[in-house]
Structure formats: structure tokens, C-alpha cells
C-alpha positions as CSV (number, residue, x, y, z in Angstrom):
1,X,-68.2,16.5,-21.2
2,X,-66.6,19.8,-20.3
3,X,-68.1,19.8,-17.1
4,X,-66.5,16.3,-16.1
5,X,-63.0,17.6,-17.6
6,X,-63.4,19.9,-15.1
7,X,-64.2,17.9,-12.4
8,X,-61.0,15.2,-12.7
9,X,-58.9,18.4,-13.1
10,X,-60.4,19.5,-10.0
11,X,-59.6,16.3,-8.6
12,X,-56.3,16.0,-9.6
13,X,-54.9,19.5,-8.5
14,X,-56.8,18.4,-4.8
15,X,-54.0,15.2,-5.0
16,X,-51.5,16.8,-5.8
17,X,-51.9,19.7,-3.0
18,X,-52.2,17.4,-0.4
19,X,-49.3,15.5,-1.4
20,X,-47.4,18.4,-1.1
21,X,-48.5,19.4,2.6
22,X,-47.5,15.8,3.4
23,X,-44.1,16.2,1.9
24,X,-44.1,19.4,4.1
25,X,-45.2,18.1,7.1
26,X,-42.8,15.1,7.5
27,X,-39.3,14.8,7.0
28,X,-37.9,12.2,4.7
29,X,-35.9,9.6,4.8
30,X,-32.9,11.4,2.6
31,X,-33.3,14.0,5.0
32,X,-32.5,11.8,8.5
33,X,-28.8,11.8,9.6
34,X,-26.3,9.2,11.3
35,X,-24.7,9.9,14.2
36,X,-21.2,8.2,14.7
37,X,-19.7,8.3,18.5
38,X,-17.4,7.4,20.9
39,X,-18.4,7.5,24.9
40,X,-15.2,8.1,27.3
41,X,-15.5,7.4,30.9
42,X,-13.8,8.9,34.2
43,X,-14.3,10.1,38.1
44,X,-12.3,12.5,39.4
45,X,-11.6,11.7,43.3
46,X,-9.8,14.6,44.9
47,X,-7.1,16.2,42.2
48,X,-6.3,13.6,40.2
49,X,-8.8,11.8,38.1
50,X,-8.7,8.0,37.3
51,X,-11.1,5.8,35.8
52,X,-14.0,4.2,37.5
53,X,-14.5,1.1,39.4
54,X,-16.5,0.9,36.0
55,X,-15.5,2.5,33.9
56,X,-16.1,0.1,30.8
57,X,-17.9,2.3,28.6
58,X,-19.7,-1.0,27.3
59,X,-23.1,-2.2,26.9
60,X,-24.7,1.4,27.6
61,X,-28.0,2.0,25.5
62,X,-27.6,5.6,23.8
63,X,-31.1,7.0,22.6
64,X,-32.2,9.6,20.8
65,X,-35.3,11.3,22.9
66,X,-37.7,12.3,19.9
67,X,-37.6,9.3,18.0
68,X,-36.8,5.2,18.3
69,X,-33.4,5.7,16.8
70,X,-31.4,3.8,19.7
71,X,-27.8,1.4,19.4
72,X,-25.6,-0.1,22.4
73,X,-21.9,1.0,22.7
74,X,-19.3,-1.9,22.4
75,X,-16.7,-3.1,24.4
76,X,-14.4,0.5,23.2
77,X,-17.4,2.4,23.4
78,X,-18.2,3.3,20.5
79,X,-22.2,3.2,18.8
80,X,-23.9,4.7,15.8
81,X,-27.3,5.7,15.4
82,X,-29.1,5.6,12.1
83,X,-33.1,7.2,11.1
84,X,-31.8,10.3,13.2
85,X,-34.9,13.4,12.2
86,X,-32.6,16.5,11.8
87,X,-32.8,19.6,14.1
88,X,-32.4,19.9,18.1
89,X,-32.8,16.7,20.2
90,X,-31.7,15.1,23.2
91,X,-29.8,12.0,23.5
92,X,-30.4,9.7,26.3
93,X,-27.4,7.5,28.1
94,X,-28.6,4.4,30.1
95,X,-26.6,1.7,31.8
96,X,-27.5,0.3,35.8
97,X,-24.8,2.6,36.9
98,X,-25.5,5.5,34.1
99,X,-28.1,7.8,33.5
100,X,-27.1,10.5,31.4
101,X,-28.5,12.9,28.9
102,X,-26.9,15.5,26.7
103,X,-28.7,18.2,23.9
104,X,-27.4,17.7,20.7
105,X,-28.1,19.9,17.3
106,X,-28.2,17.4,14.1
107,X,-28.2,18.8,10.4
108,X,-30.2,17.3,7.9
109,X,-29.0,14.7,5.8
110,X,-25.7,14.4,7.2
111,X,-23.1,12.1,9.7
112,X,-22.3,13.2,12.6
113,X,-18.9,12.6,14.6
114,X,-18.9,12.8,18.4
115,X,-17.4,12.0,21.4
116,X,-19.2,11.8,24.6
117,X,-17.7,12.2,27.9
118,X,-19.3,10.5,30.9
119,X,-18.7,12.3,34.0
120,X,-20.9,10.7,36.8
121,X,-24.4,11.2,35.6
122,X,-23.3,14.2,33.5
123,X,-22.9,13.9,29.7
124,X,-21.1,16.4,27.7
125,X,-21.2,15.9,23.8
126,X,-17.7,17.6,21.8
127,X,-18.3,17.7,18.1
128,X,-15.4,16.2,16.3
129,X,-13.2,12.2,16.4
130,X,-11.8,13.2,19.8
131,X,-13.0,15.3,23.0
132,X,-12.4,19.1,22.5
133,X,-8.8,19.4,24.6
134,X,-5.5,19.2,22.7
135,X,-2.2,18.7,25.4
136,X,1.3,19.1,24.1
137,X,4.4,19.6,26.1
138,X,6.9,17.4,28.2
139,X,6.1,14.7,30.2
140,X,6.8,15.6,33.7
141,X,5.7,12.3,35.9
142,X,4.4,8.8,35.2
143,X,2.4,7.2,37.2
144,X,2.0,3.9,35.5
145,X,-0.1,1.9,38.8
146,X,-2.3,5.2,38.6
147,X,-2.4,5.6,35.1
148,X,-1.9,9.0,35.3
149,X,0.9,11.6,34.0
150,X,1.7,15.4,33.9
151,X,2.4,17.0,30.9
152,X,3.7,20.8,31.3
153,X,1.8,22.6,28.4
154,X,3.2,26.0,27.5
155,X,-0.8,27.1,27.2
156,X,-2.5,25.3,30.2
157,X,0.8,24.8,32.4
158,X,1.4,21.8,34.3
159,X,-1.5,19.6,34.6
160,X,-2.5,15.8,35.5
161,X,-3.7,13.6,32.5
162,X,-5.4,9.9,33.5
163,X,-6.0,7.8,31.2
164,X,-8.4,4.3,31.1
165,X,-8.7,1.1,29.5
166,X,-9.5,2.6,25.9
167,X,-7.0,5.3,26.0
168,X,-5.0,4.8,22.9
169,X,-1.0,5.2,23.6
170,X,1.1,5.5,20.5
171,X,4.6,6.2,19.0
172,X,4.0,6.5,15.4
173,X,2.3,3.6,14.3
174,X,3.4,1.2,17.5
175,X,1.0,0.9,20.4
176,X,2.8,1.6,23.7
177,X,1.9,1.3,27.2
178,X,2.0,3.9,29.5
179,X,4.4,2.8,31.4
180,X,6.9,2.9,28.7
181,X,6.5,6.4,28.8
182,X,9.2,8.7,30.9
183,X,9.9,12.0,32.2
184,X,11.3,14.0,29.6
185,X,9.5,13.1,26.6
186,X,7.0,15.2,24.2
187,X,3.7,14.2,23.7
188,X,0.4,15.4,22.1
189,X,-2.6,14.4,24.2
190,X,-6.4,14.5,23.3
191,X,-8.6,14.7,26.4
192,X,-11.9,16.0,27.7
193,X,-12.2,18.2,30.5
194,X,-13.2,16.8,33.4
195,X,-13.9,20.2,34.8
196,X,-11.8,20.4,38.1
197,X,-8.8,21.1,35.8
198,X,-7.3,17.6,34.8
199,X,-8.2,15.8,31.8
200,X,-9.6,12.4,30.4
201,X,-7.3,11.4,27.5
202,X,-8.3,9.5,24.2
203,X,-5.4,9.7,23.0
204,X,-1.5,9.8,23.4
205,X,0.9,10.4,21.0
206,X,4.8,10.1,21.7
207,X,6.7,12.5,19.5
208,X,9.9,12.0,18.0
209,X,11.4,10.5,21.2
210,X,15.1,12.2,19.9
211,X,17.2,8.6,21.0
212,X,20.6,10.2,21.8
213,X,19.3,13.5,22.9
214,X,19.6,15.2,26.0
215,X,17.6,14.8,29.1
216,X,18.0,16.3,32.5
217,X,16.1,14.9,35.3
218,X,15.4,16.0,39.5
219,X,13.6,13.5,41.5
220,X,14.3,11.3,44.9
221,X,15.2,7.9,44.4
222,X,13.4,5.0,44.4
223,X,15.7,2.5,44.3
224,X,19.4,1.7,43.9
225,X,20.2,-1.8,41.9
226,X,24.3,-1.9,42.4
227,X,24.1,-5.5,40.3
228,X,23.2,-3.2,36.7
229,X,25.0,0.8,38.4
230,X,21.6,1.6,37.8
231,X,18.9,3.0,39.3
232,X,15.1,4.6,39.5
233,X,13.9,8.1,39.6
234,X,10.2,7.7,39.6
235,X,9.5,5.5,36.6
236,X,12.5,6.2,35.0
237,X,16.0,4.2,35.0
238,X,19.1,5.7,35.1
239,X,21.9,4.0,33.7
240,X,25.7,4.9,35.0
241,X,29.1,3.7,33.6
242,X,32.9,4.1,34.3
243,X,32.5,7.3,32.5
244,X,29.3,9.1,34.6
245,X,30.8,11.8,37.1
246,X,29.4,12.0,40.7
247,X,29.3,14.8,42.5
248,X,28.1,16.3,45.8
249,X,28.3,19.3,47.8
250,X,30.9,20.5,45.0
251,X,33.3,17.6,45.7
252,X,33.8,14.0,43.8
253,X,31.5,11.3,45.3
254,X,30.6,7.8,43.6
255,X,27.6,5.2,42.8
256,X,28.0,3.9,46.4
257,X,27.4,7.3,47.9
258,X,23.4,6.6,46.2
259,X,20.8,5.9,48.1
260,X,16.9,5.7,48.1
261,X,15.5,8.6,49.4
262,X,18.2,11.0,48.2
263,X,17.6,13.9,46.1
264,X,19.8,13.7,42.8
265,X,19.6,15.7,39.5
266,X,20.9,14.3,36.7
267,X,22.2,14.8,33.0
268,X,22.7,12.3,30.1
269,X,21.2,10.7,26.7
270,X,18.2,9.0,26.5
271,X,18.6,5.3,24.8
272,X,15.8,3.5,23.3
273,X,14.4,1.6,26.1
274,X,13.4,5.0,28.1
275,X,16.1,4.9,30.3
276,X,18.8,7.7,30.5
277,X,22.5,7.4,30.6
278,X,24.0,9.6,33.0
279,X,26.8,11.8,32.2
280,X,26.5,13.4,35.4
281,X,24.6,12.9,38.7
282,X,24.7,15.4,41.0
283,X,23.5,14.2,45.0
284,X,21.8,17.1,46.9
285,X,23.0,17.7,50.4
């Protein structure tokens, strides 16, 4: 009878070991991780990036290389992948036009935040809701047809932004377009580097846009519309009235004396529309 004792609690210790190499051997379930993203998209052509001829981050199949953990990105680009084994891995981007992959280093039992920015068939994964390049400084140009601007940041100097179809554009809590944006404003940008030195933005935020306050603006015109005494600096309107002062060459001139093509600089208020009111506009040459 002692003998048989024994021999279950032989048994039983033998059970017991191996279930705890198994539990050593493979992770568990409470030890996977999800990983929350967001893919961006661009091509840089030249200096100036702009998005692609597709540059849809939809419908691309993200998967993670060492196991069967795989999701599609929607129509923003966004996807999350769920059952992802902790530790260093690889994820995979596929589309007809993409083939990208990116390392990636995944704790245990955690969610991940990323954003992944596309470049060709290059991936680069930034930890983090946003790409790893904050922007802020004053709007210099708009180019709304492009969708590009240039932002003078006292840190990174003057450099070109584009943005694409996801590209959030905000003033507060308003969604904006681009276009509504002007030359003298201050804005906080969230981009990714596209690496030739201009930027992929996720995000633009207008800042207090200071209605009333002073703007100064140089530029060539664009075009003179005599019916409003207004008229365009690159994207931006200036406004005139009886009490806007002309000048040129040091001496009085007038709103006929405008023309496209000339050189002006000038000084006023900004209303709430974008457009400036000119206090004084002062024609080179």
C-alpha cells in the first residue's frame, strides 16, 4: 500500500512538471498584445512632396511575420491587430502597388499605438497616435491645388508640408480645408519625415487665428478684382477701403495703379474670412 502511495505521488509530481515546461515553453493568451495603427501615405517628386496617384492608404493587408495575426486598413487607414506573441517581429505591408515591411518590438500583454508611414516600398513604424515630427510656426505659402504649405519653424526653419486625403485640418473643434488657410497664421503640424527634408502631415492645427490682429504680407499679385478694391496675393485676399493708403516709390499712388504681376507689401488686420484689410499697401518699383 505504501509502495502504490508512492507511485501516484510519483505520478503526480511527473504532471505537474510537465505542465510547468509547457507553461514555459508557450506564451499565453494574457500575455499576447494588440496593436492599434494608422498607415500614412506620400511620394516625394523633386522638393516638394505630394500624395500619390494612390495614395489611399485603404484595403492594404498588414501582417505580423511570426504569427497569423493579420487585419486590412480602412478607407482612413487605420487597422488593429489582435493575438500579437510579444517580443521582436516584423510586420508585413501588402497592397498590388505596396510591398512593405517594418521591425517592430511589442511588449507583453499590452496595446500598442503606431503610425506607419509608407514611403514607396519603405515602411517606417513611429511609436505614438501621430508620426514622430511636431511643426509650429507661421504659415508662409498655401498652395491649396498642391496641397502643400510652408510653415517657418523657429527649430527646423522654413520647410514644405503636403498634406493628403486623410490629413486632418482643424481650428479648435471645426474641420477646415486647406485652402482656408493663409499666409500669416500659426499652426502646429504633426508629420512624418519623408526624409529629403519636407514632411507628410497627419495633422493641422490652426492656432488662435487673433481676428483683428496684425498681418504684414510681400508677394506678387495674382489678380486685381476692381468690382470688390480687392485683390490676391497668393491665396490670400486683400481687402482695401477709402481709408487704405497707397504708396510707391515714396510718393501717393492709388488701387488703379495695381496690377498682376507687381510686387506689393502690405499691412492691415486680418477679418475672419482669411482675408486682410489693408491699412497700407506699398507697390515696389
Amino acid at each position: 500500500m505504501k509502495t502504490k502511495n508512492l507511485q501516484y505521488l510519483a505520478v503526480a509530481a511527473g504532471l505537474l512538471a510537465l505542465a510547468a515546461c509547457s507553461g514555459n515553453d508557450t506564451p499565453t493568451s494574457s500575455g499576447s498584445s494588440t496593436i492599434t495603427g494608422q498607415v500614412v501615405m506620400g511620394s516625394s517628386t523633386q522638393a516638394v512632396v505630394r500624395p500619390e496617384a494612390s495614395a489611399s492608404p485603404a484595403n492594404i493587408v498588414v501582417r505580423v511575420e511570426s504569427s497569423n495575426a493579420s487585419a486590412q486598413t480602412d478607407a482612413t487607414g487605420k487597422f488593429t491587430l489582435t493575438g500579437v506573441p510579444p517580443g521582436a517581429d516584423t510586420l508585413s505591408f501588402e497592397r498590388s502597388d505596396v510591398h512593405a515591411r517594418a521591425a517592430i518590438q511589442v511588449p507583453a500583454g499590452s496595446t500598442v499605438s503606431i503610425t506607419v508611414a509608407i514611403h514607396g516600398n519603405q515602411a517606417t513604424i513611429v511609436p505614438g497616435g501621430h508620426p514622430g515630427v511636431e511643426i509650429e510656426g507661421r504659415v508662409q505659402t498655401v498652395d491649396a491645388a498642391g496641397g502643400t504649405l510652408t510653415v517657418a519653424d523657429q527649430r527646423l526653419g522654413t520647410v514644405t508640408i503636403a498634406t493628403s486625403d486623410t490629413t486632418s485640418i482643424r481650428h479648435g473643434a471645426v474641420a477646415i480645408t486647406l485652402a482656408q488657410i493663409t499666409a500669416g497664421m500659426e499652426v502646429h503640424v504633426k508629420a512624418t519625415d519623408q526624409g529629403d527634408g519636407t514632411y507628410l502631415a497627419t495633422e493641422i492645427l490652426v492656432q488662435d487665428l487673433n481676428i483683428g490682429g496684425t498681418r504684414e504680407l510681400n508677394g506678387t499679385i495674382a489678380s486685381v478684382d476692381s468690382g470688390s478694391s480687392s485683390f490676391l496675393v497668393g491665396t490670400t485676399t486683400v481687402v482695401t477701403n477709402d481709408a487704405t493708403i497707397f504708396e510707391r516709390n515714396g510718393k501717393a499712388a492709388s488701387f488703379s495703379d495695381l496690377a498682376a504681376g507687381e510686387r506689393v507689401n502690405v499691412k492691415g488686420t486680418l477679418q475672419g474670412d482669411g482675408s486682410i484689410l489693408a491699412s497700407l499697401v506699398t507697390i515696389a518699383g
